[in-house]
ChimeraX commands (.cxc) that place a marker at each C-alpha (Angstrom):
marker #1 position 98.00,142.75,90.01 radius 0.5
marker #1 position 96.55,145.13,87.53 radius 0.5
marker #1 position 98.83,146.49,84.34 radius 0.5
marker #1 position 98.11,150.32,83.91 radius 0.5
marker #1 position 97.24,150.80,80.09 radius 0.5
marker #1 position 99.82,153.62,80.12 radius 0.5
marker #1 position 102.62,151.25,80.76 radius 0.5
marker #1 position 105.85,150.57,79.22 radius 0.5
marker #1 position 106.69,147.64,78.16 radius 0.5
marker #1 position 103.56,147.64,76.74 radius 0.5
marker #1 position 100.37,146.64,78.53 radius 0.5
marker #1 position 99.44,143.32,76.68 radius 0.5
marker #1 position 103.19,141.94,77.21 radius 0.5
marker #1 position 104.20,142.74,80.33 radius 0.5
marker #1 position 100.73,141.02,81.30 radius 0.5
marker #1 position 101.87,137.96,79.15 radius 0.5
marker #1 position 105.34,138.07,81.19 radius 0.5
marker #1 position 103.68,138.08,84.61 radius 0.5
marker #1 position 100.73,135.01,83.55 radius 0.5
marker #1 position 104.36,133.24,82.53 radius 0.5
marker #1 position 106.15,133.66,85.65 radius 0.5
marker #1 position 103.02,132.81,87.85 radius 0.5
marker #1 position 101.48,135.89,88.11 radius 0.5
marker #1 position 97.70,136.83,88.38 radius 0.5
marker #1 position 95.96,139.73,86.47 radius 0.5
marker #1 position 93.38,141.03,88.00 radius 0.5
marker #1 position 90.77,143.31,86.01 radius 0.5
marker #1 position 90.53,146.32,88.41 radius 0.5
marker #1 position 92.92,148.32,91.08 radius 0.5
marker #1 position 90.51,147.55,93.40 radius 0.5
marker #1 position 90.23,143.59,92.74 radius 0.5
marker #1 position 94.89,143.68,92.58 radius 0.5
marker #1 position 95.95,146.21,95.61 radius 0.5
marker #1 position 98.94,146.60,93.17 radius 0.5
marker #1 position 99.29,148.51,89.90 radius 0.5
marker #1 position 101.91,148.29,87.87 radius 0.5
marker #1 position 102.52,151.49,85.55 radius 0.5
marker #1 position 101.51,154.85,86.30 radius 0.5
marker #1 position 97.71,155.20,87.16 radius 0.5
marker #1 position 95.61,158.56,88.16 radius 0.5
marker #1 position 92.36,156.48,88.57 radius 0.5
marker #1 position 90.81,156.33,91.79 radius 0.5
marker #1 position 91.81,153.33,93.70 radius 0.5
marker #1 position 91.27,151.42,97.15 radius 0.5
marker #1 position 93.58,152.94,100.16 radius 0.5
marker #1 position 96.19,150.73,100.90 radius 0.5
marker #1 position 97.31,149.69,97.55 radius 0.5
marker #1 position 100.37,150.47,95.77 radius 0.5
marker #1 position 101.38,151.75,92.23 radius 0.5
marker #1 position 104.78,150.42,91.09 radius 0.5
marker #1 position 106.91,150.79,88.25 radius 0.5
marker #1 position 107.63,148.66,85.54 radius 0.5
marker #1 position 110.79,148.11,86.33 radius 0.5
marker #1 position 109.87,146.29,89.54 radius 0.5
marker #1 position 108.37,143.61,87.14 radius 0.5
marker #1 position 111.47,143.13,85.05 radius 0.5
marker #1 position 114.18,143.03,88.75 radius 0.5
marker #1 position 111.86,140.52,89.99 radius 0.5
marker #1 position 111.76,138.18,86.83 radius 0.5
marker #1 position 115.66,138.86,86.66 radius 0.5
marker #1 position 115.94,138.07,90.53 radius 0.5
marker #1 position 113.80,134.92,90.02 radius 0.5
marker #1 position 111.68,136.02,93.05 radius 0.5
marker #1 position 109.64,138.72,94.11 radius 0.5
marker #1 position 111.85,142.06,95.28 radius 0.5
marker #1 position 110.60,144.80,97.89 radius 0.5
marker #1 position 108.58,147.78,96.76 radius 0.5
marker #1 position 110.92,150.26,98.04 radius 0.5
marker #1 position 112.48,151.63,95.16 radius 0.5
marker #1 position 109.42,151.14,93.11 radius 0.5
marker #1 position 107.24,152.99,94.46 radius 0.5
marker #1 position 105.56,155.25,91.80 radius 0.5
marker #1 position 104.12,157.90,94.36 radius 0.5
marker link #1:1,2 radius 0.2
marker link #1:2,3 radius 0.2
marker link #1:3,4 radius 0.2
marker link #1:4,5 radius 0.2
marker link #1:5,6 radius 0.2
marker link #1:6,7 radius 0.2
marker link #1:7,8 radius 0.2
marker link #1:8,9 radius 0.2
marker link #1:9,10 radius 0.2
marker link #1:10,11 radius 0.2
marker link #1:11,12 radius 0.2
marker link #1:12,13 radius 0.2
marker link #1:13,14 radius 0.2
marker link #1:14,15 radius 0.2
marker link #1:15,16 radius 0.2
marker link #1:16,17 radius 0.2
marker link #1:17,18 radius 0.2
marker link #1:18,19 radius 0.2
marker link #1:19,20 radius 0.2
marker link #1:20,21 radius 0.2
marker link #1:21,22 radius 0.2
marker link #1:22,23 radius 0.2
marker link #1:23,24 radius 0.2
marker link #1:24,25 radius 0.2
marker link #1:25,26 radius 0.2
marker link #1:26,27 radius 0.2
marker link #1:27,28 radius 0.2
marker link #1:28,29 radius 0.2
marker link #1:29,30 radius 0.2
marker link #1:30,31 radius 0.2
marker link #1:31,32 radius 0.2
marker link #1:32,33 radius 0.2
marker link #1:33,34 radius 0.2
marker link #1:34,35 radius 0.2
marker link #1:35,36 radius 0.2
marker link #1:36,37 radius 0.2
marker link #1:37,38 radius 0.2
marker link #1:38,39 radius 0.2
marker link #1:39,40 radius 0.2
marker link #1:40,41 radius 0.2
marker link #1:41,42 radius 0.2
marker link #1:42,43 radius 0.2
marker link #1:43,44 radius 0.2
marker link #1:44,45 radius 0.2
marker link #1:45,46 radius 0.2
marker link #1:46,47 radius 0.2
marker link #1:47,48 radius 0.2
marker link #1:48,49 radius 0.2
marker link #1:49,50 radius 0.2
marker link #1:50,51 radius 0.2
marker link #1:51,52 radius 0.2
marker link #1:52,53 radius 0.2
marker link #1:53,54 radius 0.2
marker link #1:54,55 radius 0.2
marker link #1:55,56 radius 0.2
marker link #1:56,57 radius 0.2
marker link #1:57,58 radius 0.2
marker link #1:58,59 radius 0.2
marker link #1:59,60 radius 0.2
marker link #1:60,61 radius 0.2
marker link #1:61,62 radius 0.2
marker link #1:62,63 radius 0.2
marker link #1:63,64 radius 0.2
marker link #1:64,65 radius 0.2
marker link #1:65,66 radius 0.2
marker link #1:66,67 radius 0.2
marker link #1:67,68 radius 0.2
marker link #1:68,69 radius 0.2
marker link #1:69,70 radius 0.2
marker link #1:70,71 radius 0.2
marker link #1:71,72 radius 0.2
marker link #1:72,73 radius 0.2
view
């Protein structure tokens, strides 16, 4: 997944929190289908920009939760 630079928490430790929990970083949108943190960059069809918050639940949930209320467009 790839962490917007606008997000909050910020960038560099919610990308610490998902390497920790198993997660991969990716470098690009295009390289993650997923962006976490609001984004206005151009970006592949078919991926998905999700809050923050969808981070945090999942930790919390100890597994990865559904999109649905995440959605960020």
């Amino acid at each position: 997944m790839f962490v917007s630079q606008q997000s909050q928490p910020p960038t560099q430790s919610l990308m610490e929190l998902i390497q920790l929990c198993g997660g991969t970083i990716c470098k690009t949108v295009r390289q993650a289908g997923i962006c976490i943190g609001k984004y206005s960059g151009r970006r592949p069809e078919g991926s998905r920009i999700l809050s923050e918050q969808w981070v945090l639940d999942s930790i919390t949930h100890l597994k990865q939760l559904s999109y649905d209320n995440y959605d960020l467009e």
